[in-house]
N, C-alpha and C positions, 0 to 999 in steps of 0.2 A: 504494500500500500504506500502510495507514493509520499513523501513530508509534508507536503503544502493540502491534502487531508486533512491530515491530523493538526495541522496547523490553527486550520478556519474550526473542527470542532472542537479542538480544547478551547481556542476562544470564544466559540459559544457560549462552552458547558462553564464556563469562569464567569461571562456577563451573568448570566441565569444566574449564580450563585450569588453572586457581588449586589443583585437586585434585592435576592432575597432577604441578604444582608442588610441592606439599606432598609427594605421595608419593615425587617424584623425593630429595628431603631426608631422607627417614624411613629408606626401604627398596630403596636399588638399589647397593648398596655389591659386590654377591654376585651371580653366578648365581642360588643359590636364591631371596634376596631379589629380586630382577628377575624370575624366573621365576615365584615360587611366593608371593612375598610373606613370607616367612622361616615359610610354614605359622603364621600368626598369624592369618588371619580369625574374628573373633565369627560364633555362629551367624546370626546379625542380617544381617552384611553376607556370609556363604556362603549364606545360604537366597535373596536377593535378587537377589545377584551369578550365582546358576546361574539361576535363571528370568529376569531379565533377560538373560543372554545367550545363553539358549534361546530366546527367543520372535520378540527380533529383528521388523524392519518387516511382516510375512506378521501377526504379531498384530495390528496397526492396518490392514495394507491386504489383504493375501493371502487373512486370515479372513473376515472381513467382505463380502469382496469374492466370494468362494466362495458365504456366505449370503444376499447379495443376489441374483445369479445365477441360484442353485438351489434355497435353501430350507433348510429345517431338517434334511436327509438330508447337507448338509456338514457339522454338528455334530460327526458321529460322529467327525470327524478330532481335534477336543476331545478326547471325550471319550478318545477311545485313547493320546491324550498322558497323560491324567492318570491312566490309571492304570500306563504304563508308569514315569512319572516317580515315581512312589508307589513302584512296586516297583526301581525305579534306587534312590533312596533309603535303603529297607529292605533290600535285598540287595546290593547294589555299594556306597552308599558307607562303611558299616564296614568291611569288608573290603577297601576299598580305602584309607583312609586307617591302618590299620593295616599292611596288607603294603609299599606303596611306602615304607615305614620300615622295616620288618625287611627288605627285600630292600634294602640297600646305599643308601638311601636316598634313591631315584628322584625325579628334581624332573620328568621327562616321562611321558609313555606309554611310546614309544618307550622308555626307558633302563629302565622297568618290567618292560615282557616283556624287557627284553635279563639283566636283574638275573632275574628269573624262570625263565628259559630259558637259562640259559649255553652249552649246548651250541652254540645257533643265535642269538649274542648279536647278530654283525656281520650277520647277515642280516637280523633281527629288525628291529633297528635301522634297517636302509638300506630296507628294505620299508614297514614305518610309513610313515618319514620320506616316503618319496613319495604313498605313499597319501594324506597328510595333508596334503601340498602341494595336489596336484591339486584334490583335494574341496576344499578351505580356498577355493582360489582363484576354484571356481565360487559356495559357499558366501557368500563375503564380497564378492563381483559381485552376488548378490543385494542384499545390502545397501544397496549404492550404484544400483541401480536403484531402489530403492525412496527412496531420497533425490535423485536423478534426475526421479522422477515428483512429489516433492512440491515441488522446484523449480518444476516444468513446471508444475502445475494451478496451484498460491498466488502463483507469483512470475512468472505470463508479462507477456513484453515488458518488465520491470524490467530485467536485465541484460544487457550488451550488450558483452561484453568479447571481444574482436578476430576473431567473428562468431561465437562459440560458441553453440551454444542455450542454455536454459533449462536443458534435461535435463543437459547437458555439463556449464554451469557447478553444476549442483547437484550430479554428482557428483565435479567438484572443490574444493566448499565441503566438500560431509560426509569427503571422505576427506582433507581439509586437519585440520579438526578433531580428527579419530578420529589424527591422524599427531602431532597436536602434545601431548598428552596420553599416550598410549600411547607412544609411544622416549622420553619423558622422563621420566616415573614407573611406566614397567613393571605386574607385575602387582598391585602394591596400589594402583596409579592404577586399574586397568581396574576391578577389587573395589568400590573405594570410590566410584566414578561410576555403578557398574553398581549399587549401592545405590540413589543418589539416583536413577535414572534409573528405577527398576524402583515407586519410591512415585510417581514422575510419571505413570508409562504407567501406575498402577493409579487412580491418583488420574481420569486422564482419562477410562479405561473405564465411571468408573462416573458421572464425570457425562454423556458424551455421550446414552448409550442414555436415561436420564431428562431431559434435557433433547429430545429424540428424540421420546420420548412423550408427556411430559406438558409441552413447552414449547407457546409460539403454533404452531399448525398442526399438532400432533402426534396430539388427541385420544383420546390416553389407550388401554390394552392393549384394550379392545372395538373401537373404534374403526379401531385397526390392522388386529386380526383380521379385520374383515369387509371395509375394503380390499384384502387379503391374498389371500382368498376370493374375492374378485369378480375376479383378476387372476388366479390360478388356485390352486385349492384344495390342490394337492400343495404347495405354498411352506411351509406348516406341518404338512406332515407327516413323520413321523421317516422311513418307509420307502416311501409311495406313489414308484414310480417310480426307485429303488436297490436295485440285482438285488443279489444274495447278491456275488459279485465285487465290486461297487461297493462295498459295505458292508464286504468284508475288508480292502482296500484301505486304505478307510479306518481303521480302527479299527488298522489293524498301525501307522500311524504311531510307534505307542508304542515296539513294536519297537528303533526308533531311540537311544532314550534311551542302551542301554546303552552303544552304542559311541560318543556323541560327544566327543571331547577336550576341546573349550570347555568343554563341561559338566560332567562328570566330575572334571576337574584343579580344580575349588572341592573337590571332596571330601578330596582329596589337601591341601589347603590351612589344613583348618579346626583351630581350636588343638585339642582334644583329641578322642579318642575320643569321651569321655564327651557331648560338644555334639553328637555327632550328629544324635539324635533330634529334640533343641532344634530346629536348621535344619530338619529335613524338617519338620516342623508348621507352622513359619514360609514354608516353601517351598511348603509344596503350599497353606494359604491364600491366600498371593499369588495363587498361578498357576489355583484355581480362579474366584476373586474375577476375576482378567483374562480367562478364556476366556468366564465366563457374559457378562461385559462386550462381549465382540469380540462373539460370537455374538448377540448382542440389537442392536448397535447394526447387523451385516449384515441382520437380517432385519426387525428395525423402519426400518431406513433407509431398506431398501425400498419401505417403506409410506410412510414420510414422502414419498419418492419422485413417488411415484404420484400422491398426494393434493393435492401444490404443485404438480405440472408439473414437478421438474424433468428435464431429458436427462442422465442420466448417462452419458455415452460408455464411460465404462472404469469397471466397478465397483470396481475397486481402489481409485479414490480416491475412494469415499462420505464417509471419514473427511475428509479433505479439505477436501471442497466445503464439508459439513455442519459444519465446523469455521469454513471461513470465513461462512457465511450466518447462522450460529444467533447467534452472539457477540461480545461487546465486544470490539474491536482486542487489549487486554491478556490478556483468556484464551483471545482466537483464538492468539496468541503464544505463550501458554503449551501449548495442543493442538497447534498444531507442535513445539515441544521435544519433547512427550512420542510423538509419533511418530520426530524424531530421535534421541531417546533410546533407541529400541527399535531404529532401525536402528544409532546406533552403539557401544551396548552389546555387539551381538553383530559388530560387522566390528570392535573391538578386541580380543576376548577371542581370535576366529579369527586374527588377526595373529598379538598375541601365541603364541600356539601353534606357529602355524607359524614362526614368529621361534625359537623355541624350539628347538621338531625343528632346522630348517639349523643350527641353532648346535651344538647337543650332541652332533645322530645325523650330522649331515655335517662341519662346521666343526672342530670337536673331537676328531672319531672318528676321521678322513682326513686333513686339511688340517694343524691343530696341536693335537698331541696334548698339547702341555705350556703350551698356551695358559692366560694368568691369567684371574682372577676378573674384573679389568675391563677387558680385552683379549675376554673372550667376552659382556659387558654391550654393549659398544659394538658389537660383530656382531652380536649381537640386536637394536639400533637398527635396523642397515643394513638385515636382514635383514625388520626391518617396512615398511618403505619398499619397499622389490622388490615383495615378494609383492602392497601395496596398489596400486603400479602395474600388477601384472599383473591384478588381479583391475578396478582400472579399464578396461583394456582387453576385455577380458570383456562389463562390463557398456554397453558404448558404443552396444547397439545398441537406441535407446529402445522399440521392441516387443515387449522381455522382458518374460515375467510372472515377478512378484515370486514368487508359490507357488511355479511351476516349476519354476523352479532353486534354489530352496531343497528341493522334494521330492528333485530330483537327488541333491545333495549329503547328504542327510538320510540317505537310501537304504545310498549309498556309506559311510557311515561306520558305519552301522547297521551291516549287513551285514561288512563289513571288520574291525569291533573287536569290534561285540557280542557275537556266543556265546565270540570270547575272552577278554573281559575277565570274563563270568561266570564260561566252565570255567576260566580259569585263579585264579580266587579260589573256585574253590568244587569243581573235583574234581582232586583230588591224580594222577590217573595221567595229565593233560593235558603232552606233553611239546615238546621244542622242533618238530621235524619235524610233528605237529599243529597249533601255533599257526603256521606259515606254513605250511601246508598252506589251513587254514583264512582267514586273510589275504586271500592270493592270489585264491583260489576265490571268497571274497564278495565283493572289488572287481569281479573280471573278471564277475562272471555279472550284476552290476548294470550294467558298463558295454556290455556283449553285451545287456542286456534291451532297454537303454534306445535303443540304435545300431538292435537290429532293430523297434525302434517298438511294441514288447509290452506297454509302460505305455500306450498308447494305443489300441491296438488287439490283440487275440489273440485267434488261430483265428475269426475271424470274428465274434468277439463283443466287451464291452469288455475294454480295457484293463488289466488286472495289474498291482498297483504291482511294482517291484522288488526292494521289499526283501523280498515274500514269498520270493522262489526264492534270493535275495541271501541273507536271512539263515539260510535251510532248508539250503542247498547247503551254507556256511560250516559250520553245528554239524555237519554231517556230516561232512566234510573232518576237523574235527578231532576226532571220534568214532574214527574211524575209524584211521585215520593213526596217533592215538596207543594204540590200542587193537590194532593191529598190529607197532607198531616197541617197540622195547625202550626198557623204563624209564628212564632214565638217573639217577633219582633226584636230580630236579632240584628239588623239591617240599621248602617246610622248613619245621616244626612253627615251629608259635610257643606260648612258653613263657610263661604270664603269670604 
């Protein structure tokens, strides 16, 4: 492996740490602070920080690897993120970083609906909390498969530490990393890294795919095109060959947006109301700027592909390969970072989170209830560590796909929080008894889809994503629910 590699990542992996350093000094004196970052992110680093720890390693390997695959009928998965995430934005996060203030001043999810819902605070709270383990845990396995395989492709036969593989020791580098920054500067370490981390992974998107086409061997967007064509002409088409299902599937990814925690809790975060808007502009540039990027560099990749001979075994790591063949040692080093950065942007942000829940909704709720401010700091350390071993173990089995179990977990959380985190910011007669009603009903029907293999196959035809019946089942649960039991008048004006 060549010096100027290793160069650009140990300077990475020292920024990351030196942040966290910094952050640990700033902002961890508090629950809120450690949790929330004392609600002080610029729209800058909230607009950066939610799409970075949305997009996570499936953006460099997952997407692309879809697009190589199958063609441009994987797009649609894009595109459904972007406009869910647009309207996450414009409808959730005002009203979310507004209520989790007025309602008792919520640093979780969990403590949100419990602040929200009093009648059904303790259940609220203990139900979250697991929902949010679980998912987290498959969620953030992802992650580290995805730093697993980039171990395994750029660094094989390099390490050789007490007969571990590649994949093993890769994902005990990236989740050493992600451990050493995240318990020691909390949530304005994850913020401020997931900053720089989200202008590398954008910075990289956009030079791969150009350098892709128009470097030595690329020949340029005609060029592709009729390689493309000659291998088979559906590859560029939006719908040749993606039935109506396949296409719903896709496009519901967006779905998702509402109910993710990682993602959501920047909204919760950012200094005032008024910067709302600021961040979504700044957020949905980024995150269109990356997708057009993933998406160009899976389906031109292909063509590059084709054109030079090369085998790619596993599409997921076109980014990879194409990383290490195209470029000088120094900015092939730099195109790893910005693939780690995508994977550890979003396995800290999920840490943290779930550090969070055990702390507040279990640690503090159950265990010690008069626990201090840095007595419940240092549990959230612990509590990062657990979950990242658990979520190591998870990921241990190197022929995971990176998508996969990110669409799992994606599902799961969609379904689980989404229609609550809307009805309960946006129709006043949503009450305790509905919002677990609602919970319950979207986790179990996603994890009932997924067990009877209905994402992959149903009634004889394709496959169903989950979160269409996950998150259909869920708004009805609490349609319903609360639309039959009594008011309790849990629901409070805000007075501006």
């Amino acid at each position: 492996m060549a010096i100027g590699v290793w160069i650009s990542l140990f300077a990475y992996f020292a920024l990351m740490v030196a942040i966290g350093i910094y952050a640990m000094r700033k902002a961890t004196s508090s629950s809120e602070d450690y949790m929330l970052g004392g609600r002080s992110l610029s729209p800058k680093v909230a607009a950066l920080s939610a799409g970075a720890s949305d997009m996570s390693g499936w953006l460099l390997l997952g997407l692309p690897g879809a697009l190589f695959a199958s063609g441009l009928g994987s797009a649609w998965i894009g595109i459904g993120l972007l406009v869910g995430a647009f309207f996450n934005w414009t409808l959730v996060a005002p009203r979310l970083r507004e209520q989790t203030v007025h309602y008792g001043n919520a640093i979780t999810i969990p403590s949100f609906l419990a602040n929200r819902f009093p009648t059904r605070a303790l259940s609220l709270r203990t139900v979250s909390a697991i929902v949010i383990v679980i998912f987290f845990a498959v969620y953030t396995a992802s992650g580290l498969v995805a730093g697993g395989k980039l171990f395994e492709s750029a660094f094989s036969g390099i390490f050789n530490f007490g007969g571990l593989s590649d994949y093993a020791v890769g994902i005990v580098i990236t989740l050493g990393v992600v451990l050493a920054y995240t318990v020691v500067g909390g949530f304005l370490a994850v913020s401020m890294t997931d900053f720089v981390q989200g202008c590398i992974m954008m910075l990289a998107l956009v030079i791969m795919p150009a350098v892709v086409l128009f470097g030595e061997g690329g020949g340029g967007y005609a060029q592709a095109s009729q390689t493309l064509n000659e291998v088979d002409p559906t590859l560029l088409s939006w719908t040749n060959g993606l039935t109506f299902i396949g296409w719903l599937s896709a496009v519901t990814w967006g779905l998702g947006y509402f109910g993710q925690p990682h993602i959501i809790v920047r909204f919760m975060a950012i200094r005032t109301l008024k910067e709302v808007p600021v961040a979504r502009n700044i957020g949905m540039g980024w995150m269109a700027i990356s997708l057009i990027g993933a998406v160009s560099l899976g389906i031109f990749g292909r063509a590059y592909a084709v054109r030079n001979g090369l085998n790619i075994e596993d599409p997921e790591t076109i980014f990879i390969v194409l990383s290490n063949l195209l470029f000088h040692p120094l900015i092939t080093g730099f195109l790893y970072a910005a693939l780690l950065a995508a994977i550890m942007s979003t396995i800290s942000s999920q840490l943290l989170v779930s550090s969070s829940s055990l702390t507040e909704d279990f640690y503090r709720l159950f265990l010690r209830k008069e626990a201090s401010d840095r007595e419940c700091v240092n549990v959230g350390r612990i509590c990062v560590v657990l979950v990242g071993l658990v979520a190591a173990v998870i990921a241990s089995d190197p022929n995971s796909q990176v998508l996969g179990l990110v669409s799992n977990a994606w599902a799961g959380f969609g379904s689980a929080f989404g229609p609550l985190i809307i009805l309960s910011l946006m129709w006043q007669r949503t009450n305790g008894a509905g919002a677990i009603a609602g919970m319950v009903v979207g986790a179990l029907t996603v994890i009932i889809w997924i067990s009877l293999g209905w994402n992959g196959s149903f009634m004889g035809g394709p496959g169903v994503y989950e979160i269409i019946p996950g998150f259909i089942a869920s708004m009805i649960a609490i349609l319903v629910v609360s639309s039959v039991t009594a008011d309790a008048g849990e629901y409070q004006h805000i007075t501006r």
